[in-house]
C-alpha positions as CSV (number, residue, x, y, z in Angstrom):
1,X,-122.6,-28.8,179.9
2,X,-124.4,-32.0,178.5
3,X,-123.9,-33.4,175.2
4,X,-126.5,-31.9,172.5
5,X,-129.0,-34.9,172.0
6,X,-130.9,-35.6,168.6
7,X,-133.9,-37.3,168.2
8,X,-134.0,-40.9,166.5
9,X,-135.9,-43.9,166.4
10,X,-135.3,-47.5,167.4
11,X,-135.1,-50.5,165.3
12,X,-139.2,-50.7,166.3
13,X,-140.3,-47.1,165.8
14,X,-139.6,-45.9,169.2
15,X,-138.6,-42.0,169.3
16,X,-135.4,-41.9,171.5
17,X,-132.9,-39.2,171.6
18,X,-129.0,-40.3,171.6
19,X,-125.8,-37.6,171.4
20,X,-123.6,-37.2,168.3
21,X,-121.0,-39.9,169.9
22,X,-123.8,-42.5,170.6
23,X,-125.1,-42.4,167.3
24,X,-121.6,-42.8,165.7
25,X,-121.1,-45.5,167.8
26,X,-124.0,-47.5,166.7
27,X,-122.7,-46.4,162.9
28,X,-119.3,-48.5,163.4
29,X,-121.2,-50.9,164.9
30,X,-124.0,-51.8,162.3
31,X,-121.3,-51.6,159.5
32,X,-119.0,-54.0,161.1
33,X,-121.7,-56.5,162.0
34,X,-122.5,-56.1,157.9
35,X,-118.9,-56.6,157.2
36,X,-118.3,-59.5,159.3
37,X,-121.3,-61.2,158.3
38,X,-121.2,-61.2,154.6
39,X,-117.5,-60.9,154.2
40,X,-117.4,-57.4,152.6
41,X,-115.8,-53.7,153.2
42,X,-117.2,-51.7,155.7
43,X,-118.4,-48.4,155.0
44,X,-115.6,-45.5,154.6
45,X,-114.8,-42.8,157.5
46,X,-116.9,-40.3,154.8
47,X,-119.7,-42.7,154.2
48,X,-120.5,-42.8,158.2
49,X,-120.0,-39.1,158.8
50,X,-122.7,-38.8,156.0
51,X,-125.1,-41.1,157.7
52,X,-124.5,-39.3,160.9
53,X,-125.4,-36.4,159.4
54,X,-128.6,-37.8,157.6
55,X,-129.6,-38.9,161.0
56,X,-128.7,-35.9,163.2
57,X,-130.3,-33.5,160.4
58,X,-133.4,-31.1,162.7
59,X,-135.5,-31.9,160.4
60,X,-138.5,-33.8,160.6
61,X,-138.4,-35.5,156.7
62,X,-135.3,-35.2,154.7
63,X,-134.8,-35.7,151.2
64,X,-132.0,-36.5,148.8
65,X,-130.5,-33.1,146.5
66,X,-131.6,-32.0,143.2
67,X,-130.2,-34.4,140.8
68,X,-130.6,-37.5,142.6
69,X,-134.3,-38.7,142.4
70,X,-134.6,-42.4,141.7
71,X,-137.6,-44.1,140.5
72,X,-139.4,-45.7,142.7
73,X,-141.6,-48.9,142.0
74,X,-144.4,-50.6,144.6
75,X,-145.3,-54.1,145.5
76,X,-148.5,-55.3,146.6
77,X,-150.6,-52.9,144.7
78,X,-154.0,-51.5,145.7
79,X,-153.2,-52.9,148.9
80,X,-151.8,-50.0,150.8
81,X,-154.8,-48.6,150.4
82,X,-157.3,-51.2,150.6
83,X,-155.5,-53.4,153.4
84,X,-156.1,-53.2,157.4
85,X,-153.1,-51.2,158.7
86,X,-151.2,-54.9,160.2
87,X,-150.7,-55.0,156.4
88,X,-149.3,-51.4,156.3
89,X,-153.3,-50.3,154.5
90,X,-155.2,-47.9,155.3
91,X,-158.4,-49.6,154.9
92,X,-159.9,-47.8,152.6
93,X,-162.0,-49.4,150.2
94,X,-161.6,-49.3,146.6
95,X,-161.2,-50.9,143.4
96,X,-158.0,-52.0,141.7
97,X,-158.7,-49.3,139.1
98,X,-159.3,-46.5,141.1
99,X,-156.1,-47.4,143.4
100,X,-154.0,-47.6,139.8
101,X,-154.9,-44.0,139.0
102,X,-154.7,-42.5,142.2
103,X,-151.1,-43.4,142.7
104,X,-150.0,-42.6,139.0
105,X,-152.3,-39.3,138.9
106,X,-152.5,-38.2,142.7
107,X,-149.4,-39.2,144.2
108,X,-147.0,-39.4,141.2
109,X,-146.1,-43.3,140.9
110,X,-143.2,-43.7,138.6
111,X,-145.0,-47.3,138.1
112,X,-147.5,-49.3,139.3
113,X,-148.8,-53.2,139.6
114,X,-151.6,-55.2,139.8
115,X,-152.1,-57.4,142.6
116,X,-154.3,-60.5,143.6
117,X,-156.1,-59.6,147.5
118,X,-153.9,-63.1,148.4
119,X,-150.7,-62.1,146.8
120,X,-149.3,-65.1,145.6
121,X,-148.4,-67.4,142.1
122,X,-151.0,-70.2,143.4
123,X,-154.2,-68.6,144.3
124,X,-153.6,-66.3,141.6
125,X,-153.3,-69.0,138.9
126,X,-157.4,-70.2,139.2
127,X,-158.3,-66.8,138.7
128,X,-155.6,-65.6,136.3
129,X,-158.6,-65.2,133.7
130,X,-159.9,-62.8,135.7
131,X,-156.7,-60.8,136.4
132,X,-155.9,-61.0,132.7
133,X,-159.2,-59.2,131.6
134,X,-158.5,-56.6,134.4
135,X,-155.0,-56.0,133.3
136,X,-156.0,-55.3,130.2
137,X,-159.0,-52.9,131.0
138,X,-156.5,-51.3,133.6
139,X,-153.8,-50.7,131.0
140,X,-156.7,-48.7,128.7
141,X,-156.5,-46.1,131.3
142,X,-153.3,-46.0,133.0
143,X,-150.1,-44.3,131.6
144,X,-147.4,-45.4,134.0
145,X,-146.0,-48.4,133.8
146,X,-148.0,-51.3,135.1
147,X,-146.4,-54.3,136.3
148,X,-148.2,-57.2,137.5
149,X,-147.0,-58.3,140.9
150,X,-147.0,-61.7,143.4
151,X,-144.8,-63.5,145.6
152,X,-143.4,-66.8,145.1
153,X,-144.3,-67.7,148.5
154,X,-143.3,-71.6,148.3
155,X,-144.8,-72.0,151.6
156,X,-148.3,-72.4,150.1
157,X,-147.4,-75.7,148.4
158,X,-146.6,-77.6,151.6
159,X,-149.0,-79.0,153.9
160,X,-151.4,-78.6,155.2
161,X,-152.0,-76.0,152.4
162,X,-150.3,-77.7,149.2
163,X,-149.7,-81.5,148.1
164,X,-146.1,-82.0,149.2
165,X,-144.3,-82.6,153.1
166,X,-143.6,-79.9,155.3
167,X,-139.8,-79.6,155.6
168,X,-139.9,-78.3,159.1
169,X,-141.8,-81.7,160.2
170,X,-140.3,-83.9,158.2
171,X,-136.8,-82.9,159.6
172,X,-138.6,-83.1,163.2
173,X,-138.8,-86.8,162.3
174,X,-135.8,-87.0,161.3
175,X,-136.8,-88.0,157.7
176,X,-133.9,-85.3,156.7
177,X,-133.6,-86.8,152.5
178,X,-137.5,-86.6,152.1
179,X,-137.7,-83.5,153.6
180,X,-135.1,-82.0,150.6
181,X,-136.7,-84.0,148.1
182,X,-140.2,-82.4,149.0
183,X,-138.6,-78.9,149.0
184,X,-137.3,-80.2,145.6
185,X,-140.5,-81.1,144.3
186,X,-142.3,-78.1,145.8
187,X,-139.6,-75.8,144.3
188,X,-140.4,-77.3,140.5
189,X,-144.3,-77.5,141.0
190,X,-143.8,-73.4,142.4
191,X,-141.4,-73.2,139.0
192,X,-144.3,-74.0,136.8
193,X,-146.9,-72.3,138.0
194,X,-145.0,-68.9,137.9
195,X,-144.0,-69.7,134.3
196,X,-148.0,-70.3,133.5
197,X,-149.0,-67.3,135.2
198,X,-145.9,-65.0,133.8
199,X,-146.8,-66.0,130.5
200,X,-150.3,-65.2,130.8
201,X,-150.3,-62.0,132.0
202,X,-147.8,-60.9,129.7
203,X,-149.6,-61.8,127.4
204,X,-152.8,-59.4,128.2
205,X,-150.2,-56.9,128.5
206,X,-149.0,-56.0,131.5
207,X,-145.4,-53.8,131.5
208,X,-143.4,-56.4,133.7
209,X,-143.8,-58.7,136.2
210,X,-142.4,-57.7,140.0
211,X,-141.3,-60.8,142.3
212,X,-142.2,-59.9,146.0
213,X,-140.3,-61.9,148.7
214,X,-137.9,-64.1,146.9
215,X,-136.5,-67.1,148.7
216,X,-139.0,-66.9,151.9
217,X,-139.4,-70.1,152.5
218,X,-135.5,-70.7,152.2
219,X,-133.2,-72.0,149.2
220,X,-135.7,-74.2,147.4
221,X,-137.8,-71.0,147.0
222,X,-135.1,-69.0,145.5
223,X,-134.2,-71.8,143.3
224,X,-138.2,-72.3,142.4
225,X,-137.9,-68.6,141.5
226,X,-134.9,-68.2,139.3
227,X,-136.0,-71.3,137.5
228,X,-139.2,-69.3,137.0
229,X,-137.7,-65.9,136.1
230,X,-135.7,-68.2,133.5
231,X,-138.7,-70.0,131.9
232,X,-140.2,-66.5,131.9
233,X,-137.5,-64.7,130.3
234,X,-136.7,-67.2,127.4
235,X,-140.8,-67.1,126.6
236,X,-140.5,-63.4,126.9
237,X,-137.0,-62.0,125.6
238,X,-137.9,-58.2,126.2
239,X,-140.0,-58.1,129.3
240,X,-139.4,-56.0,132.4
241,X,-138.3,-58.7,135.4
242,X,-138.3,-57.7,139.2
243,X,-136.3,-59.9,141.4
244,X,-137.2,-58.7,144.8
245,X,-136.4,-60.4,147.9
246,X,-137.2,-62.0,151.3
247,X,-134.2,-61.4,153.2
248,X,-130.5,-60.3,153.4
249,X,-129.7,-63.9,153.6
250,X,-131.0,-67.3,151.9
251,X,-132.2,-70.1,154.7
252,X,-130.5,-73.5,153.7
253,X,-133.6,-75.5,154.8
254,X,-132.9,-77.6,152.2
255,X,-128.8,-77.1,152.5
256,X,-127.8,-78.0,149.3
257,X,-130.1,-77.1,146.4
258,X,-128.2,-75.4,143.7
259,X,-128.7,-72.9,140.6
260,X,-126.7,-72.8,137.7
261,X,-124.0,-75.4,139.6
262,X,-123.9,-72.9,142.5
263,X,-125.2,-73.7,145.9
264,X,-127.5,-70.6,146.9
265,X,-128.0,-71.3,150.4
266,X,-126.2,-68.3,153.0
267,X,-126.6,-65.9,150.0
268,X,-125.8,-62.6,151.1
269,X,-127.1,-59.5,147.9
270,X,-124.4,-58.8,146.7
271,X,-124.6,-62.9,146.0
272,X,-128.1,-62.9,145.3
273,X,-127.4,-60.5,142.3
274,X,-125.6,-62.4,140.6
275,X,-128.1,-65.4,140.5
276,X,-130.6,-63.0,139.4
277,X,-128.9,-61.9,136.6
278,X,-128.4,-65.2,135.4
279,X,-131.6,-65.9,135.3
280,X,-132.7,-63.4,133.5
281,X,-133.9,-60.4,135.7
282,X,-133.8,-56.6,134.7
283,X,-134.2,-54.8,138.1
284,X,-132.9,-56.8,141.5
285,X,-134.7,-55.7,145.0
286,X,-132.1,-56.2,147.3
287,X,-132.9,-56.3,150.9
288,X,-131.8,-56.0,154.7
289,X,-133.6,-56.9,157.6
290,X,-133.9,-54.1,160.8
291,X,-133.0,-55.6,164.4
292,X,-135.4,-54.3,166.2
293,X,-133.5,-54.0,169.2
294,X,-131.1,-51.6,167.8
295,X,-130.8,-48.0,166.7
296,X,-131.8,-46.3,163.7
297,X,-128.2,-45.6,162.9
298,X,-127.3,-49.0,163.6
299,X,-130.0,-50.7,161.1
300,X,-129.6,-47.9,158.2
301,X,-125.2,-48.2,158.5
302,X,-125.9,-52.0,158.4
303,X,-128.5,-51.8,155.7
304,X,-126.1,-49.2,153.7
305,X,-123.4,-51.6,153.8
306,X,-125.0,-54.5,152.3
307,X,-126.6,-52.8,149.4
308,X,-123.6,-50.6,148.9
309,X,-121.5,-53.6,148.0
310,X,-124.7,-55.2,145.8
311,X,-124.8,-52.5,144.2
312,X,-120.6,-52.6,143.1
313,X,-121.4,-55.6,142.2
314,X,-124.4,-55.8,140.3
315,X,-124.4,-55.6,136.1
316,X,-128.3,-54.6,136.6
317,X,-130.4,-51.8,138.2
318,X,-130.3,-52.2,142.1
319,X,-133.9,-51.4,143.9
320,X,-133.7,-51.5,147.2
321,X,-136.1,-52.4,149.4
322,X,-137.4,-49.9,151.4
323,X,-140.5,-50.5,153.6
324,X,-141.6,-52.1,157.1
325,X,-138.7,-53.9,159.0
326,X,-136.5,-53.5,155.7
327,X,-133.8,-51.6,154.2
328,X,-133.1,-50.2,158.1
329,X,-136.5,-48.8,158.5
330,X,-138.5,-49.7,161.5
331,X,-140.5,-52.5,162.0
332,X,-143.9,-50.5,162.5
333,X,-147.3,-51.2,161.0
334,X,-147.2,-47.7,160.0
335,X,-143.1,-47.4,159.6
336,X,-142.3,-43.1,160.7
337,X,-141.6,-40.6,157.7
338,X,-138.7,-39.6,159.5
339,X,-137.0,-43.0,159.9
340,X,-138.5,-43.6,156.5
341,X,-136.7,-40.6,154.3
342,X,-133.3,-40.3,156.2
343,X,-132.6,-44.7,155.0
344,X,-134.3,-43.7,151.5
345,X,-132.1,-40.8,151.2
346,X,-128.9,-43.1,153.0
347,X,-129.5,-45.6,150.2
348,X,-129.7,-43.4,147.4
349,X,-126.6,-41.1,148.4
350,X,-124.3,-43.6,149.9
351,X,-125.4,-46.6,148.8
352,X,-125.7,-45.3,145.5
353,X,-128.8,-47.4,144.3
354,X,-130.8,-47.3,141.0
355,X,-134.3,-47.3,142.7
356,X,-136.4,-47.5,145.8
């Protein structure tokens, strides 16, 4: 008689069917790669059984038990609605208002942001007038809390795009020094900016300001962004700070850049965290990329593992990141609800996070 098969995705959205044994398989498997790589316990012989079950469960969407609802916060704002669908939108058009109130009044938002169309610190700092004025107008209707949200995104300030060297081609040449010191310079310039736009939209009100994509342009980034959380945090003793970011792991394209005498470069979360804290963040959006060559199980025991031990070592609120290509989920312009609730369920249950 053949083994009973249950229906799964891949690490890219594919539906595939695998047995009980394959799937546990690929469970050990994603939990030892997370172990090995960021030197930390793998998941119990209960914690897997769990995730086995989460997976193998017949139905289509699952959900966690009464009792264990987490709030849950969103970056890029209106975007998911007003976005083509390579952005994960739905291309519908609309303005930021109307998407604010639709997610708090029709889908039940614990919280909400604002977000620029380019969502970044420097094309929003030109305009921040503009987004001031409609985060306050915003904030006369909504009840939620509203966050304002952007990534650091330190690409932007190298060329051809900003005024400072390209580390990639500078370390084509050769020319390895200038290349740190213009991921140096780029990291303080991205430190300022942040700190001016913070400021001023804190100051027309907005509930909190949500860092998207921490550290993807490598260490200088994260660096660029802690200083800025700091600057923010000492302006602003009792706002609401989200740290979310990139990756599971900090590129060392500069190698050596430090934070707080601690070099940041092959951070793993449960590392991350801890830099976060220091600088001042309330909520930390800890992340782990999907393999898209690899099994749902695989991805979500992998995922599980990292934030599992984040969130053990974490003094703050733990939000994982839970979307497209994150957090085990499939990497899928349109990610499937089924992949979707059994890691959002994984995370909360096993993993034990404070928010999705």
């Amino acid at each position: 008689m053949a083994a009973q098969e249950y229906y799964t995705r891949m690490g890219d959205g594919k539906r595939v069917t695998m047995t009980k044994e394959q799937i546990m398989a690929d469970i050990q498997a994603g939990t030892a790669d997370a172990a090995d790589m960021g030197s930390i316990p793998a998941l119990t012989d209960d914690d897997m059984a769990r995730i086995a079950d989460i997976i193998m469960d017949k139905n289509r969407v699952v959900s966690v038990e009464p009792g264990n609802e987490v709030v849950l916060t969103y970056d890029i704002g209106q975007l998911d609605f007003t976005g083509d669908n390579g952005n994960s939108g739905n291309g519908v058009d609309m303005g930021r208002l109307e998407a604010a109130l639709l997610h708090e009044r029709a889908l039940g938002a614990d919280t909400f942001e604002l977000a620029h169309s380019d969502y970044s610190i420097k094309p929003v700092k030109p305009v921040i007038a503009m987004e001031m004025q409609t985060m306050e107008e915003i904030q006369q209707e909504i009840v939620a809390p509203y966050f304002y949200g952007a990534m650091p995104n330190m690409g932007l300030y190298y060329a051809p795009d900003g005024p400072y060297g390209n580390p990639a081609d500078l370390m084509r040449e050769f020319k390895i020094d200038e290349s740190m010191q213009q991921s140096e310079l780029a990291s303080e310039h991205m430190a300022r900016d942040i700190e001016y736009v913070g400021n001023k939209i804190l100051s027309a009100g907005a509930d909190g300001f949500d860092f998207d994509t921490m550290a993807s342009a490598g260490d200088a980034d994260f660096v660029g962004g802690l200083k800025g959380v700091e600057a923010l945090r000492k302006a602003n003793p009792l706002a609401y700070i989200n740290t979310g970011m990139a990756g599971e792991s900090v590129m060392g394209i500069h190698g050596g850049i430090e934070f707080h005498g601690k070099t940041v470069a092959g951070m793993f979360p449960h590392q991350q965290v801890k830099m976060c804290e220091e600088a001042g963040a309330n909520v930390f959006g800890a992340v782990c990329n999907t393999n898209t060559s690899k099994s749902l199980a695989w991805n979500m025991a992998r995922a599980v593992t990292f934030v599992k031990e984040c969130v053990k070592q974490a003094n703050i609120p733990v939000h994982c990141d839970l979307g497209m290509g994150v957090g085990g989920i499939p990497m899928f312009e349109t990610p499937p609800i089924d992949a979707v609730s059994r890691a959002s369920k994984a995370m909360v249950e096993i993993a034990h996070c404070d928010g999705v």
